[in-house]
PDB file of N, CA, C and O in Angstrom:
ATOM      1  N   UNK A   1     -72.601 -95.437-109.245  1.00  0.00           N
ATOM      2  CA  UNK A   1     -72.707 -96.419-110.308  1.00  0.00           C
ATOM      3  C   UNK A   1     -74.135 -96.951-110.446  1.00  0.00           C
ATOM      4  O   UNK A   1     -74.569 -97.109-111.587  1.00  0.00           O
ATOM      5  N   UNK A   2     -74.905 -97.241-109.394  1.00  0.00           N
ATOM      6  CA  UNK A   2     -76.426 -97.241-109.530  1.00  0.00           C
ATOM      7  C   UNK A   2     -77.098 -96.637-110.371  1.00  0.00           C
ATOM      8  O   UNK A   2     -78.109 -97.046-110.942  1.00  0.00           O
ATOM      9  N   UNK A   3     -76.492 -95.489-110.503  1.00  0.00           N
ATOM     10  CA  UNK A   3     -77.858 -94.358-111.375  1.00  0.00           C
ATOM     11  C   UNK A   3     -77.188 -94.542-112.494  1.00  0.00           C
ATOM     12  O   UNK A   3     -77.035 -93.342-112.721  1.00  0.00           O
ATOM     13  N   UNK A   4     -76.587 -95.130-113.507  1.00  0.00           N
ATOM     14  CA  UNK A   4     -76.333 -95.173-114.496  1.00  0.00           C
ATOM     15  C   UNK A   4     -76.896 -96.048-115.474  1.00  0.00           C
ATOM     16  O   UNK A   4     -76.436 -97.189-115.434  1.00  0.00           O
ATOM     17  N   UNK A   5     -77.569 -95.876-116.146  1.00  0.00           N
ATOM     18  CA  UNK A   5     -78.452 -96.460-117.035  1.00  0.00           C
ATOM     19  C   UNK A   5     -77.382 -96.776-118.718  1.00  0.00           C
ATOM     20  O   UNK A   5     -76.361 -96.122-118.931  1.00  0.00           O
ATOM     21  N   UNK A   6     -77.835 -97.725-119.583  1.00  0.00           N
ATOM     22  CA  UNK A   6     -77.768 -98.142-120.738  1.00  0.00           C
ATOM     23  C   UNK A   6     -77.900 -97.443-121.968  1.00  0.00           C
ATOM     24  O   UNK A   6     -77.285 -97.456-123.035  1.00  0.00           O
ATOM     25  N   UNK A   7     -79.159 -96.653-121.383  1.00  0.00           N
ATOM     26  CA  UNK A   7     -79.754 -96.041-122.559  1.00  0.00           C
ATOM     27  C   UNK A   7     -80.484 -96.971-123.629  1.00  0.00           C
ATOM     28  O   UNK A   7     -80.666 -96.408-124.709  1.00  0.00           O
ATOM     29  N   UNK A   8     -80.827 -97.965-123.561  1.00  0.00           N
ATOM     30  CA  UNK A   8     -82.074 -98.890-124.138  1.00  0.00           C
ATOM     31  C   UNK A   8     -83.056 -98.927-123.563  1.00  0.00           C
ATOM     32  O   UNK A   8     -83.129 -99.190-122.363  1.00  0.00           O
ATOM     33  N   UNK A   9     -84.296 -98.594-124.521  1.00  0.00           N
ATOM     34  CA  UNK A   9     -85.502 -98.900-123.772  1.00  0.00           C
ATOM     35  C   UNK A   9     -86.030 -99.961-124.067  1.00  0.00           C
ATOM     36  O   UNK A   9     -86.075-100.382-125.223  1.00  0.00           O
ATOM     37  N   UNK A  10     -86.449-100.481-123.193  1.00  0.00           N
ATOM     38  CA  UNK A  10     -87.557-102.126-122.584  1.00  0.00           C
ATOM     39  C   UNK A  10     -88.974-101.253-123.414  1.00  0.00           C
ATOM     40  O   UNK A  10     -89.575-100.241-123.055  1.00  0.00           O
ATOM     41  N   UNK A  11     -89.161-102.118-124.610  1.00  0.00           N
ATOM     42  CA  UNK A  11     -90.395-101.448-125.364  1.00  0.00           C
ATOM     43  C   UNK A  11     -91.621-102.660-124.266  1.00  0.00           C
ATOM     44  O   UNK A  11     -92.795-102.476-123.944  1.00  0.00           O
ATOM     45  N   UNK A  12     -90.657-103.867-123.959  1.00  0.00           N
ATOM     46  CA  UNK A  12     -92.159-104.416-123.351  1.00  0.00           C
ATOM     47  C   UNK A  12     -92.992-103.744-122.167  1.00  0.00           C
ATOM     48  O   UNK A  12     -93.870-104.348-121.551  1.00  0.00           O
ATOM     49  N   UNK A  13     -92.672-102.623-121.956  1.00  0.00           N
ATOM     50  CA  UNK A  13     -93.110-101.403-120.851  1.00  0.00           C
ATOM     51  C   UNK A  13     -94.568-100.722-121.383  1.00  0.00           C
ATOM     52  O   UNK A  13     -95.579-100.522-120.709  1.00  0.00           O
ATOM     53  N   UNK A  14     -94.289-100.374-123.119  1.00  0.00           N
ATOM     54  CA  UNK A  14     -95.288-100.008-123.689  1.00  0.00           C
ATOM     55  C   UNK A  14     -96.575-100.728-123.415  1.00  0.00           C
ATOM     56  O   UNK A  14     -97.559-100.023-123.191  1.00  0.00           O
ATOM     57  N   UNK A  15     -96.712-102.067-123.401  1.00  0.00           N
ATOM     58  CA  UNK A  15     -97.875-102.747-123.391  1.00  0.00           C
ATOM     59  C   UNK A  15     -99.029-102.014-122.112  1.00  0.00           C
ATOM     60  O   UNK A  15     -98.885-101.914-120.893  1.00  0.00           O
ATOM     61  N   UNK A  16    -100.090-101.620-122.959  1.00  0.00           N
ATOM     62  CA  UNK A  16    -101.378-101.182-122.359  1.00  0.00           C
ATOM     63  C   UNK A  16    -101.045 -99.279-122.083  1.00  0.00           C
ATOM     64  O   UNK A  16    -101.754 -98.746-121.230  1.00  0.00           O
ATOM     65  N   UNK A  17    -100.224 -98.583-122.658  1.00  0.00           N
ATOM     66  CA  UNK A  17    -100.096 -97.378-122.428  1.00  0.00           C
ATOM     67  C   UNK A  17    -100.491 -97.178-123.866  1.00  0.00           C
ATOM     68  O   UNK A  17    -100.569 -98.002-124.778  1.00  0.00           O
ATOM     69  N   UNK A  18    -100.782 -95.545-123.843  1.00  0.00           N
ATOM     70  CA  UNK A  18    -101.526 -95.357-125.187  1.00  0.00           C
ATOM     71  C   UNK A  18    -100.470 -94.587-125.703  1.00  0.00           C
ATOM     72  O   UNK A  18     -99.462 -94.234-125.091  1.00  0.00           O
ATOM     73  N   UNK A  19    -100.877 -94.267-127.293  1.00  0.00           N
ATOM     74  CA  UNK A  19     -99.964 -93.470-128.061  1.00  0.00           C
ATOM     75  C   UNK A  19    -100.577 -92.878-129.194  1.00  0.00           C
ATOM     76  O   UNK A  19    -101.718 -93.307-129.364  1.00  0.00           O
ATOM     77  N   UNK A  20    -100.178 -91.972-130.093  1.00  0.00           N
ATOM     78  CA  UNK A  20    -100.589 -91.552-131.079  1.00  0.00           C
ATOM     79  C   UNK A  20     -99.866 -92.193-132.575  1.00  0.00           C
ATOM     80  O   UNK A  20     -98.724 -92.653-132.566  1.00  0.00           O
ATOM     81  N   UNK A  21    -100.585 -92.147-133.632  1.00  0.00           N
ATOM     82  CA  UNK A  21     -99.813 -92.943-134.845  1.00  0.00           C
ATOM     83  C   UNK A  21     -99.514 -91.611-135.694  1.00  0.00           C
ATOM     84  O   UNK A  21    -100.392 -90.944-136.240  1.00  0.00           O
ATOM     85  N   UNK A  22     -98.142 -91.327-135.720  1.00  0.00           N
ATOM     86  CA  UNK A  22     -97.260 -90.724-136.122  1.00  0.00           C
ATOM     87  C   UNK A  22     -97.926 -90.829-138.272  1.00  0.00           C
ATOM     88  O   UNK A  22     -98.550 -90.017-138.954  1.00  0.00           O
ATOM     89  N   UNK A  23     -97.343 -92.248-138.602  1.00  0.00           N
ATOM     90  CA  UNK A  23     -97.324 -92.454-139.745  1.00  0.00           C
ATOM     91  C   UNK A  23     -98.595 -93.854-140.078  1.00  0.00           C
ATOM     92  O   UNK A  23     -98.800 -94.772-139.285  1.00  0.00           O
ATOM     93  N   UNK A  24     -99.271 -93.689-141.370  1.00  0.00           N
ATOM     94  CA  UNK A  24    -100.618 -94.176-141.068  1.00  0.00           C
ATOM     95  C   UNK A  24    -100.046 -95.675-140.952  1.00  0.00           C
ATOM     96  O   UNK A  24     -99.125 -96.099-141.652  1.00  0.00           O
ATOM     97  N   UNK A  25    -100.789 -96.489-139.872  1.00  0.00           N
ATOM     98  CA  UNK A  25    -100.395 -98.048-140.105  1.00  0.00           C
ATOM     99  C   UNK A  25    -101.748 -98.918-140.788  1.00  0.00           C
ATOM    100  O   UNK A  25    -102.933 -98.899-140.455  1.00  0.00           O
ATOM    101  N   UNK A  26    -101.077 -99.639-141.824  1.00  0.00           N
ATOM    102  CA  UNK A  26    -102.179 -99.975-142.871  1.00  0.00           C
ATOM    103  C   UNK A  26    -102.912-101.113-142.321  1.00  0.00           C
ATOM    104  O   UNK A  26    -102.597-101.507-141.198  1.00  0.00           O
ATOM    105  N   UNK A  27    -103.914-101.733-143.014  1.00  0.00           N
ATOM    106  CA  UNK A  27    -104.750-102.754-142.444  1.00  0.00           C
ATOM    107  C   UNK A  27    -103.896-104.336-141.902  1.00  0.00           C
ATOM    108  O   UNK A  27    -102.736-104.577-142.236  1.00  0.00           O
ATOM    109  N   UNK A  28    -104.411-104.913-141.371  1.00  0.00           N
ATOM    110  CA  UNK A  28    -104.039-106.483-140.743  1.00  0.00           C
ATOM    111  C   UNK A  28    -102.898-106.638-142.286  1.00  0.00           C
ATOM    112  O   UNK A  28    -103.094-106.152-143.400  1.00  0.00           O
ATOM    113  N   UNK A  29    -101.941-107.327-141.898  1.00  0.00           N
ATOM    114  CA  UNK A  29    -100.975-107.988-142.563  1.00  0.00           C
ATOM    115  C   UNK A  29    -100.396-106.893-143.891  1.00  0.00           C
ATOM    116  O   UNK A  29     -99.769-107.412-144.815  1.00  0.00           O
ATOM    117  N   UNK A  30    -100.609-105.646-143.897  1.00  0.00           N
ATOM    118  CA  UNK A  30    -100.017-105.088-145.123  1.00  0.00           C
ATOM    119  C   UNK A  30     -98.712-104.029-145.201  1.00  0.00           C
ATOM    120  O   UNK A  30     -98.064-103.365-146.010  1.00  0.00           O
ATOM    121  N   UNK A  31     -98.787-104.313-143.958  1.00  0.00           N
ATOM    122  CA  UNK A  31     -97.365-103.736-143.202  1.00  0.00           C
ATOM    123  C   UNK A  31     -96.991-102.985-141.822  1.00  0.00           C
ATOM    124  O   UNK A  31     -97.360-103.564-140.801  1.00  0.00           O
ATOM    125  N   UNK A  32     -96.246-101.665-141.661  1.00  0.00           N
ATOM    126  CA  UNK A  32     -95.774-100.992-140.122  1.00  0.00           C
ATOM    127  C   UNK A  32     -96.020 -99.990-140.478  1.00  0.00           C
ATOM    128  O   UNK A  32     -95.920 -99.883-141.700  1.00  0.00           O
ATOM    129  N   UNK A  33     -96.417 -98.848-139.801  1.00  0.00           N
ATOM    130  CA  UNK A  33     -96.551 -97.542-139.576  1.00  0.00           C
ATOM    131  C   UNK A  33     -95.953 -97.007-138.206  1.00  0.00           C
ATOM    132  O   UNK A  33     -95.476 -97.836-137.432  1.00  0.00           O
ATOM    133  N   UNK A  34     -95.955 -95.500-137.829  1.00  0.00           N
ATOM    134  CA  UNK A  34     -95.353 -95.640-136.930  1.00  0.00           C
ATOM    135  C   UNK A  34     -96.450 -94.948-135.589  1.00  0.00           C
ATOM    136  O   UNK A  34     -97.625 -94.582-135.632  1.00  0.00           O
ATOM    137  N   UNK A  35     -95.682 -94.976-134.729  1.00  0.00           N
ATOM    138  CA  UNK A  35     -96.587 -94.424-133.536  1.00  0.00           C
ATOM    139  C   UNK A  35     -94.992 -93.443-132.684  1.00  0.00           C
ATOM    140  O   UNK A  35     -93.771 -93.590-132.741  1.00  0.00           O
ATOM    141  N   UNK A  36     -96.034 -92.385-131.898  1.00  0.00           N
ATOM    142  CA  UNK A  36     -95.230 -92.116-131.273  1.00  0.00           C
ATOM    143  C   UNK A  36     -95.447 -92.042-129.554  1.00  0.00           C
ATOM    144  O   UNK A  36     -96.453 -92.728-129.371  1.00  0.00           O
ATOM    145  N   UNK A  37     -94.977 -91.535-128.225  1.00  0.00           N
ATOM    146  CA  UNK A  37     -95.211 -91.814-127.180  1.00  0.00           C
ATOM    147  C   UNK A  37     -94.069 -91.702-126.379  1.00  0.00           C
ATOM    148  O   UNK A  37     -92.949 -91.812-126.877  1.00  0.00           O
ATOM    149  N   UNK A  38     -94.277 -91.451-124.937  1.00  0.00           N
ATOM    150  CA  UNK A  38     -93.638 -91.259-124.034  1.00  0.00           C
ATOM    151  C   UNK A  38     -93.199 -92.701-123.471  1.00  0.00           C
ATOM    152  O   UNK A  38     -94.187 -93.366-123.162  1.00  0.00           O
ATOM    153  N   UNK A  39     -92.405 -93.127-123.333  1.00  0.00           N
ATOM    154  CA  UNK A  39     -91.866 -94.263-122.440  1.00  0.00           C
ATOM    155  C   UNK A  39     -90.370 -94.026-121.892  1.00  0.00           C
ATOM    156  O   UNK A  39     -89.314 -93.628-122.384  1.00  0.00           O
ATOM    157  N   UNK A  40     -90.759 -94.424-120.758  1.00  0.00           N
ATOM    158  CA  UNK A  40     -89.459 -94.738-119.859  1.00  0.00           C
ATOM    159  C   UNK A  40     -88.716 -93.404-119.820  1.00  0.00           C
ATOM    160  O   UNK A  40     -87.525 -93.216-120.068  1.00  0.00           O
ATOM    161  N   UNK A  41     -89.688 -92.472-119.443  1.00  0.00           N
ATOM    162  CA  UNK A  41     -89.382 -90.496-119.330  1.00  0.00           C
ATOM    163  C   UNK A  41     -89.195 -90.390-121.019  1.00  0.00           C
ATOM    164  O   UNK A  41     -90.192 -89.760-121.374  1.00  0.00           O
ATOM    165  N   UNK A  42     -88.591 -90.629-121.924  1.00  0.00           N
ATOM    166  CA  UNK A  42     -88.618 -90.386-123.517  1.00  0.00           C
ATOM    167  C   UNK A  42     -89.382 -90.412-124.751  1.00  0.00           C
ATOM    168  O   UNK A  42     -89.910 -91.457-125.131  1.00  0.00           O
ATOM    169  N   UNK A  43     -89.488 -89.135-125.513  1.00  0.00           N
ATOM    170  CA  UNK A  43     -90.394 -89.291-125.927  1.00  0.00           C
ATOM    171  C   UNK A  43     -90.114 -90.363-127.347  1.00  0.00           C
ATOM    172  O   UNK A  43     -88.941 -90.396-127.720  1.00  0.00           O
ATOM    173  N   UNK A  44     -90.926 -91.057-127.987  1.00  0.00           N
ATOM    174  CA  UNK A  44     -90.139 -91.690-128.769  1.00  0.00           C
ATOM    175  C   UNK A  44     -91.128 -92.642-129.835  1.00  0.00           C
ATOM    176  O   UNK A  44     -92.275 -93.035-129.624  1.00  0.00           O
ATOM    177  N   UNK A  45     -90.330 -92.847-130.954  1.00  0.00           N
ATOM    178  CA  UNK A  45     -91.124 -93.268-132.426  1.00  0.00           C
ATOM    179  C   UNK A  45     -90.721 -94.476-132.815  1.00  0.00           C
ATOM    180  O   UNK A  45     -89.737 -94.810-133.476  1.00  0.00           O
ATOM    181  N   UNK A  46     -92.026 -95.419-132.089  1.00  0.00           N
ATOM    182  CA  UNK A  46     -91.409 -96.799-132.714  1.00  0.00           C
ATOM    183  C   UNK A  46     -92.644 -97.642-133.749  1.00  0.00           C
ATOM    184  O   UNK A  46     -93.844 -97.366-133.766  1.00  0.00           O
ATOM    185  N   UNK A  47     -92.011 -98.629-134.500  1.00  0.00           N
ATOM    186  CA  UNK A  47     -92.817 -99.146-135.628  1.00  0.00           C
ATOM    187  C   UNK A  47     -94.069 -99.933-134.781  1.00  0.00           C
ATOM    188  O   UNK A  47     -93.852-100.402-133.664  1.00  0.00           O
ATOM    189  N   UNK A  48     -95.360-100.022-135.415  1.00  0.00           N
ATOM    190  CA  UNK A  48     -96.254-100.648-135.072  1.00  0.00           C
ATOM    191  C   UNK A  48     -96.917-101.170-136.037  1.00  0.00           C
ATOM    192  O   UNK A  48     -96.796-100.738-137.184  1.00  0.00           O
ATOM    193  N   UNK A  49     -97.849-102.338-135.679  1.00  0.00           N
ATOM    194  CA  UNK A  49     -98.631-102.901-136.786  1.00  0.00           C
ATOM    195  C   UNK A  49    -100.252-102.877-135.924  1.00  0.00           C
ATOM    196  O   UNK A  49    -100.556-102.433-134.817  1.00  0.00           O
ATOM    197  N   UNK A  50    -101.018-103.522-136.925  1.00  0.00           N
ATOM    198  CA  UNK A  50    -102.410-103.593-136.195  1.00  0.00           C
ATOM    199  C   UNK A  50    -102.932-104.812-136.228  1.00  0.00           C
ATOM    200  O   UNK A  50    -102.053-105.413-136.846  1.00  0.00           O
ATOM    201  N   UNK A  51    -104.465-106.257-135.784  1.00  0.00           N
ATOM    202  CA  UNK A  51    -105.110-106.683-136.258  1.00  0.00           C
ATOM    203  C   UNK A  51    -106.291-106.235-137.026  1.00  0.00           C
ATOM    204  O   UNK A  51    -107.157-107.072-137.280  1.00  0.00           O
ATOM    205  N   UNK A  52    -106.486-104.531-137.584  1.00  0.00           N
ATOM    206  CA  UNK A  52    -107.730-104.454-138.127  1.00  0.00           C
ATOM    207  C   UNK A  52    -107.405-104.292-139.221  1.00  0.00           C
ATOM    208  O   UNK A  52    -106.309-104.065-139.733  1.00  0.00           O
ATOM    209  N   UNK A  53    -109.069-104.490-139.881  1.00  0.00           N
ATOM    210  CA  UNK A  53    -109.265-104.355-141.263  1.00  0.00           C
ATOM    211  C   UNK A  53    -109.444-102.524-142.003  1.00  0.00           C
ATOM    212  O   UNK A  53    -109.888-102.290-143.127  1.00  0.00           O
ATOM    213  N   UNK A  54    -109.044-101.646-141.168  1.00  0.00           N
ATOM    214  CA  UNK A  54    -109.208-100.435-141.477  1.00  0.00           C
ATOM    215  C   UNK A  54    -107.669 -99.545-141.230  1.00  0.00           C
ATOM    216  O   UNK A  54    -107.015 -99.653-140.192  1.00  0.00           O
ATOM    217  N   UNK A  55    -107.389 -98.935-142.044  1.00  0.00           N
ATOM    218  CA  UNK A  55    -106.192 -98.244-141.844  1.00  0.00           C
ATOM    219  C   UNK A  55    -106.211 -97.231-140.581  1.00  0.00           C
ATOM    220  O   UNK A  55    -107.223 -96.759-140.064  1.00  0.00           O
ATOM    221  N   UNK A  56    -104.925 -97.014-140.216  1.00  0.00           N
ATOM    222  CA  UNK A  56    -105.256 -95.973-138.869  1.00  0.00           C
ATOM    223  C   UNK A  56    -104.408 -94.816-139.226  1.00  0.00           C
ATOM    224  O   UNK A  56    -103.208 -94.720-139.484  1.00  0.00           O
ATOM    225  N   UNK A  57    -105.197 -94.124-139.178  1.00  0.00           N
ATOM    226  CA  UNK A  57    -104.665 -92.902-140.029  1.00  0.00           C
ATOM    227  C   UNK A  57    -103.788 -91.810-139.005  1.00  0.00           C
ATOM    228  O   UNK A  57    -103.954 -91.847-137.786  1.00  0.00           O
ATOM    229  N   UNK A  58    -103.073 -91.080-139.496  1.00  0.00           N
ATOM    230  CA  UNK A  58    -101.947 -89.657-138.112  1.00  0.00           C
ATOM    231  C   UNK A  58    -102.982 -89.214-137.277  1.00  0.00           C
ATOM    232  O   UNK A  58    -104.027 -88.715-137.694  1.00  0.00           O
ATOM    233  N   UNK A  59    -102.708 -89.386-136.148  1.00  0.00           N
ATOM    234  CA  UNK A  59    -103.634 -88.740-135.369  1.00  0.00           C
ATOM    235  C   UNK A  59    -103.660 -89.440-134.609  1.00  0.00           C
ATOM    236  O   UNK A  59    -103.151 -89.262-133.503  1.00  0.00           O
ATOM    237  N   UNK A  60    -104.549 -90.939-135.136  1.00  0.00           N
ATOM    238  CA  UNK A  60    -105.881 -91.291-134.319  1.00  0.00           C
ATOM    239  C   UNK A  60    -105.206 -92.074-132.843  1.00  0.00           C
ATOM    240  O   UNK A  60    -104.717 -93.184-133.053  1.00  0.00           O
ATOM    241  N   UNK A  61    -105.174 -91.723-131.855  1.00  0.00           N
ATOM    242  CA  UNK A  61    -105.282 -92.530-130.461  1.00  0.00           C
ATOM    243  C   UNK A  61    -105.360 -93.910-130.168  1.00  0.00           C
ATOM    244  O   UNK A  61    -106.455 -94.472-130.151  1.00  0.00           O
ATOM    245  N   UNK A  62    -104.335 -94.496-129.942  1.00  0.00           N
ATOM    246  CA  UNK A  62    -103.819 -95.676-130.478  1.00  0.00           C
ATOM    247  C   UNK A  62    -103.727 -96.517-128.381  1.00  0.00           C
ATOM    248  O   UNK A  62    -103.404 -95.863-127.389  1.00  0.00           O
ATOM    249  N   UNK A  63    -104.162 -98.138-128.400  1.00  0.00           N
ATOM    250  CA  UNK A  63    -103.609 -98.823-126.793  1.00  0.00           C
ATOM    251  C   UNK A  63    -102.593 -99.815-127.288  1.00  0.00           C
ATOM    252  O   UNK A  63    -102.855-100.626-128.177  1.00  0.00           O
ATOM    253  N   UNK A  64    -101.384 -99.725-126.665  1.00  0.00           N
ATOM    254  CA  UNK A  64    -100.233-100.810-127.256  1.00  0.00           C
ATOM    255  C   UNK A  64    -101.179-102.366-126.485  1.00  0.00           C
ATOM    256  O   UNK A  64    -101.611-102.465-125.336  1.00  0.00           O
ATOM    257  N   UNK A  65    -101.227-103.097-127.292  1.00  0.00           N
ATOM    258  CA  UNK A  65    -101.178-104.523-126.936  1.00  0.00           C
ATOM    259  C   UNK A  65    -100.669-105.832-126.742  1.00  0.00           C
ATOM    260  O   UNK A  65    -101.012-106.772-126.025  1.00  0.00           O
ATOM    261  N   UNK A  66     -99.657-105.630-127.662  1.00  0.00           N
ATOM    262  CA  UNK A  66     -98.510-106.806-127.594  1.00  0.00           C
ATOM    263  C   UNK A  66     -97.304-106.154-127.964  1.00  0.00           C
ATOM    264  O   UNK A  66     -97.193-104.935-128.085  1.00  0.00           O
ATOM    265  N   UNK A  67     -96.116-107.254-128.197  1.00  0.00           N
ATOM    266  CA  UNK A  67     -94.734-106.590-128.839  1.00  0.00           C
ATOM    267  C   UNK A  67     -94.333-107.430-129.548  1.00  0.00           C
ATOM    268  O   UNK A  67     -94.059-108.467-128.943  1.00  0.00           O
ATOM    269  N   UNK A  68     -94.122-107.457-130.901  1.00  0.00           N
ATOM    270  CA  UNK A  68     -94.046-108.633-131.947  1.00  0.00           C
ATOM    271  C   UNK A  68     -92.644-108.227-132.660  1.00  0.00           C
ATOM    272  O   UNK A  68     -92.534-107.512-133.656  1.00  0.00           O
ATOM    273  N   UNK A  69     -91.264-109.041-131.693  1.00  0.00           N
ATOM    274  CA  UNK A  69     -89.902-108.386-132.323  1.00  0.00           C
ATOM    275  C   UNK A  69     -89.464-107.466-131.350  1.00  0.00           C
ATOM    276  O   UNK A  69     -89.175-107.437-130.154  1.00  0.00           O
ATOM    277  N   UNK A  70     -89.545-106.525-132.601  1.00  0.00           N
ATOM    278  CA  UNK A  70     -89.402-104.573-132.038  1.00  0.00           C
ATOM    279  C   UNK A  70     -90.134-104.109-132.564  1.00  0.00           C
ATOM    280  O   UNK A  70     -89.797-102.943-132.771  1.00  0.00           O
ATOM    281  N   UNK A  71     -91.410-104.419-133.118  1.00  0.00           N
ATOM    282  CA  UNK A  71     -92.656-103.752-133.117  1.00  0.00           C
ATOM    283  C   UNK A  71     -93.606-103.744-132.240  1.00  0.00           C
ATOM    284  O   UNK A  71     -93.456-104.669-131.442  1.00  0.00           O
ATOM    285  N   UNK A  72     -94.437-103.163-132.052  1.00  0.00           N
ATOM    286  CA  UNK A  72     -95.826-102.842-131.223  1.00  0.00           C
ATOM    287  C   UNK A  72     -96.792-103.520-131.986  1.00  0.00           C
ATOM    288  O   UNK A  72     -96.674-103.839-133.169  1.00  0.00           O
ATOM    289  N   UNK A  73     -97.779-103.730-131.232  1.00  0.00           N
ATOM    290  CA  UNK A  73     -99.221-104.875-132.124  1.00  0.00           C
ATOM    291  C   UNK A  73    -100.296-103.187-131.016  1.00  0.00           C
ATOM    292  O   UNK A  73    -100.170-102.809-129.852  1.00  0.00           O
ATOM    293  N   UNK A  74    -100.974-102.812-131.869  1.00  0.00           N
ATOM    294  CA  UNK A  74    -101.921-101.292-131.259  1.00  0.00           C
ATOM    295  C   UNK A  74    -103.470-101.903-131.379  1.00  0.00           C
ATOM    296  O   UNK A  74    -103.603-103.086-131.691  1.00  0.00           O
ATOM    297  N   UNK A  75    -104.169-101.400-131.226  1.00  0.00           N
ATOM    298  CA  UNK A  75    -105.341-101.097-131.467  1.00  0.00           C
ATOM    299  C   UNK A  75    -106.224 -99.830-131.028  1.00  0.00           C
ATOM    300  O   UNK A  75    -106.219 -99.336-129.901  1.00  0.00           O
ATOM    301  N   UNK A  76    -107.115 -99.319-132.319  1.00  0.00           N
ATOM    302  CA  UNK A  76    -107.517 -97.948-131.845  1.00  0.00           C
ATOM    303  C   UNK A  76    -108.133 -98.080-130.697  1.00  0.00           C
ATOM    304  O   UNK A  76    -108.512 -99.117-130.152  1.00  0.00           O
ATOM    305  N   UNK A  77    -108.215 -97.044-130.367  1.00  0.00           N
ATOM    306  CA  UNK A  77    -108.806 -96.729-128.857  1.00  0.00           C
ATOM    307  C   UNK A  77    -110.360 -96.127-128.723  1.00  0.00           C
ATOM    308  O   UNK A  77    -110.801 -95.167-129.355  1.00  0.00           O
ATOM    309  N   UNK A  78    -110.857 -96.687-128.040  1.00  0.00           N
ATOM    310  CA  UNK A  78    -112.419 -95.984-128.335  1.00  0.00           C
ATOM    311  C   UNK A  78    -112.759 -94.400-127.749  1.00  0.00           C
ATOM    312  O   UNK A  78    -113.861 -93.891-127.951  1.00  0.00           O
TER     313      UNK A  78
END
């Protein structure tokens, strides 16, 4: 009975692991895009937002920073 898990993942785990942005997330306050990433062994696609003034386009290499809800708060990665 120990090894039996829920099957929910604790997104507050994400904080400070990196990820890639799936779908572009637009500038500070104009909405969610998505990201994707490994957590908790799974790979998996959850909504994120940003504080910048520049869109983050598929691709770009993303550090989770906060968790606002069930979203992610990212910022690109240098």
């Amino acid at each position: 009975m120990k090894m039996r898990s829920d099957g929910n993942i604790n997104i507050e785990k994400a904080i400070g692991k990196t990820a890639d942005v799936y779908l572009t997330i637009p500038a500070k306050d104009a909405g969610a895009g998505k990201i994707t990433m490994t957590l908790e062994e799974r790979f998996v696609e959850l909504s994120a937002i940003q504080n910048g003034d520049t869109p983050l386009i598929t691709g770009t290499k993303v550090r989770v920073i906060s968790v606002n809800g069930d979203t992610l708060v990212v910022e690109k990665t240098e």
